[in-house]
N, C-alpha and C positions, 0 to 999 in steps of 0.2 A: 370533772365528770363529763362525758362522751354526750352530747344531744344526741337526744331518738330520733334515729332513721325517721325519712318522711317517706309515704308511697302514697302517691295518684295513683286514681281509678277512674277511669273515664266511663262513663254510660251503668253508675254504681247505683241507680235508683229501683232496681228491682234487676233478678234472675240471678248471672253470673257474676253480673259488676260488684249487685247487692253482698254475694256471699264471698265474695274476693274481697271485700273492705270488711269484711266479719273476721276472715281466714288470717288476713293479714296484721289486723288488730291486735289478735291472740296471740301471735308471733313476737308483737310488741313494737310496732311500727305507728308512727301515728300518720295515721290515714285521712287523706284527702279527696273527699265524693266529688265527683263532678257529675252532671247529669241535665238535661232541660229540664227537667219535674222537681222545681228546688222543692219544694211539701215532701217529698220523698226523700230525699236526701237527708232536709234538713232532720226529719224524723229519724233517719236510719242513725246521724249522728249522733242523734238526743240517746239514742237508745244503748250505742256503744260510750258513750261519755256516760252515764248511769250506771254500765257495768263495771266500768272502773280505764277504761279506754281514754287513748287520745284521740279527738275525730272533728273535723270541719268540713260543713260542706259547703259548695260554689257552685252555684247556676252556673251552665255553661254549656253551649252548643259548638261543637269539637268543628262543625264544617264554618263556622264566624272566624276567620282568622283575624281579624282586630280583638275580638273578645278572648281571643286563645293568647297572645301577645300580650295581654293586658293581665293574663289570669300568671301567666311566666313571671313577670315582673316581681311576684310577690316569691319568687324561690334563688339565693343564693346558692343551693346546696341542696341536690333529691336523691334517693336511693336509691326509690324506685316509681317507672312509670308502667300500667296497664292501662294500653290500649285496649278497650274492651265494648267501647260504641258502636255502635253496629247494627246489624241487622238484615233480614231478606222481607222482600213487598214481590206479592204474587207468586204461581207457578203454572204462568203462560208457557209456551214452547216459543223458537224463535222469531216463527213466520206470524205469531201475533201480539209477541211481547210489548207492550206500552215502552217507551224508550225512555216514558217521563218514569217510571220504576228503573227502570237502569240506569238512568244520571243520578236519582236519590241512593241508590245504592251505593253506587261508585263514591259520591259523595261522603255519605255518611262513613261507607268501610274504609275506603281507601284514602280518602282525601283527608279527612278527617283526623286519620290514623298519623298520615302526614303531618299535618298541622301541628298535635299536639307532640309530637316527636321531634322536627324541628325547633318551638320553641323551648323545649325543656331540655334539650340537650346539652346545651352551656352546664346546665346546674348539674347535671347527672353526672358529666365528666368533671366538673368542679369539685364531688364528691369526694372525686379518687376511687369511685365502689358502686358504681353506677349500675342501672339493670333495665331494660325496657324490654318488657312482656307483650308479643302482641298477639290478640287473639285470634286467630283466625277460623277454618274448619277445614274437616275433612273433604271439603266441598271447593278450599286451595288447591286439592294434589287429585280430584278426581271429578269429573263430568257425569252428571245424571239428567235425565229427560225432564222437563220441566221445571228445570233450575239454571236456566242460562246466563240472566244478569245475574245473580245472585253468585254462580260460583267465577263467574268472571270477575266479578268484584274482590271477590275472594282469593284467587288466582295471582289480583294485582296487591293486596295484604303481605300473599306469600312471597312473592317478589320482592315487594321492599323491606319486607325485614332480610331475605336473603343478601341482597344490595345492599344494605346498609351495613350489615354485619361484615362483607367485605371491606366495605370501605372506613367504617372505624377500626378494624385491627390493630391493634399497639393500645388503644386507648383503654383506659379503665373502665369500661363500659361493655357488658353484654349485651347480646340481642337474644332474646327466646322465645320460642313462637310455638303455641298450645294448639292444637289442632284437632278440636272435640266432634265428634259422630254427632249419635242422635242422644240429645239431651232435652228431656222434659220440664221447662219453666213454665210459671203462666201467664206470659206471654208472646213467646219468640213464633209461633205457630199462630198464635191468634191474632198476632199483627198481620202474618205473611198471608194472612186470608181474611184479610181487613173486621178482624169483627166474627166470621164466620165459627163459632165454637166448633159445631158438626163437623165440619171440615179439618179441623185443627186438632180434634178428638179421635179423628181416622190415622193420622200420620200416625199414633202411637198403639193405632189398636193390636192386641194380641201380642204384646213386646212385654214380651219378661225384664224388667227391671234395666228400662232406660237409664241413661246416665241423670241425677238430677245436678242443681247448679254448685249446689255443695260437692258432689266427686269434683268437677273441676276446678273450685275453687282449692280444693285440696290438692292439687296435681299444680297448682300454680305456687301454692306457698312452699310447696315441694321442692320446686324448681325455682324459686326465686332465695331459700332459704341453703342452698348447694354453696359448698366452701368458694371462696372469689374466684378460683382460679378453674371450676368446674362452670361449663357455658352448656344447658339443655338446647339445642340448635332447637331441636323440632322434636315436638313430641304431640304423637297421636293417640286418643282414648275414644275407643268406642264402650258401651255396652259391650257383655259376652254375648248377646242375640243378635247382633250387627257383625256382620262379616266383611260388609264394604258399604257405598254409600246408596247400592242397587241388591245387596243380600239380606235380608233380616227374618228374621225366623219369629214367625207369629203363629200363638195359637187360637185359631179362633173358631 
């Protein structure tokens, strides 16, 4: 009898992460949270192992590279990896952006994304049937005013899954890279304006039916659930109100 696929989730303690270890669950994967808010985690687990789920979670901060190397150890064999830790802090313009927001950025997105892709990598191609999802945004492939480290960070996300996907070709291992618009969690907004609701309540005003974290966790089980020999490079989802990362159509 064939043991169940495993799939990591990196940053699965709430929003996308959370609904990407729901998505993939039901698919029949047993799923591995990672997140720093193990209480979250460990709950999201409790709840999927209740419904009849495989599920474990693991504290774990993606930018610790010993702690990341330590958490590898424990996989001979993975299916699948979502890089999904992340996140945007502020939206200064450049001539006054905190620089200490744009090394947490770069860190958290990009470095991060690293870390946890280098060590799992052995296991994913051990596989034979490997997959490493990584998430990035619309904010990779496009420039908007007041999102400078944020889509820089993001910019260097898109790159290395591009990079990398060069460079494993022949290997049993995809690279896929989710590239979501404007998606309403509750928290991705109200971090990036440290706390501030008001502000975080404006981004989505007047928008007819933003993306929430469940569309893309559905567009990832999507794409990760595609015959072996079909690779989603890049796939972008906005909202039908979102036209680009500067067009959206609000009524208000």
């Amino acid at each position: 009898m064939a043991a169940t696929p495993i799939a990591v989730v990196t940053g699965a303690s709430s929003g996308i992460g959370a609904a990407t270890a729901r998505t993939l669950a039901a698919e029949g994967f047993r799923v591995v949270l990672t997140a720093r808010r193990k209480d979250r985690i460990e709950a999201l687990a409790a709840d999927l192992t209740d419904a009849g789920h495989q599920a474990t979670a693991y504290a774990l901060d993606v930018t610790d590279r010993a702690a990341v190397d330590e958490f590898a150890t424990a996989f001979r064999s993975l299916a699948v990896l979502v890089n999904n830790a992340g996140g945007a802090l502020g939206a200064d313009p450049v001539a006054t952006g905190d620089p200490a927001d744009w090394r947490q950025m770069y860190e958290t997105n990009v470095i991060g994304t690293l870390n946890v892709t280098q060590a799992l990598l052995p296991a994913l191609t051990a596989s034979g049937d490997g997959t490493i999802v990584i998430l990035s945004s619309t904010a990779a492939l496009s420039s908007y005013e007041g999102g400078g480290g944020y889509v820089a960070a993001k910019h260097g996300e898109h790159v290395l899954a591009e990079t990398l996907r060069l460079e494993i070709v022949g290997t049993p291992v995809r690279v896929i890279e989710v590239a979501p618009g404007m998606v309403r969690t509750e928290e991705f907004a109200t971090t990036r304006f440290r706390g501030d609701t008001e502000k975080a309540a404006k981004v989505y005003a007047g928008v007819d039916a933003p993306l929430t974290a469940e569309d893309v966790a559905d567009t990832i089980g999507w794409a990760v659930t595609r015959p072996s020999h079909v690779n989603i490079d890049l796939l972008v989802v906005r909202p039908r109100a979102q036209a680009s990362n500067t067009k959206v159509h609000r009524t208000l």
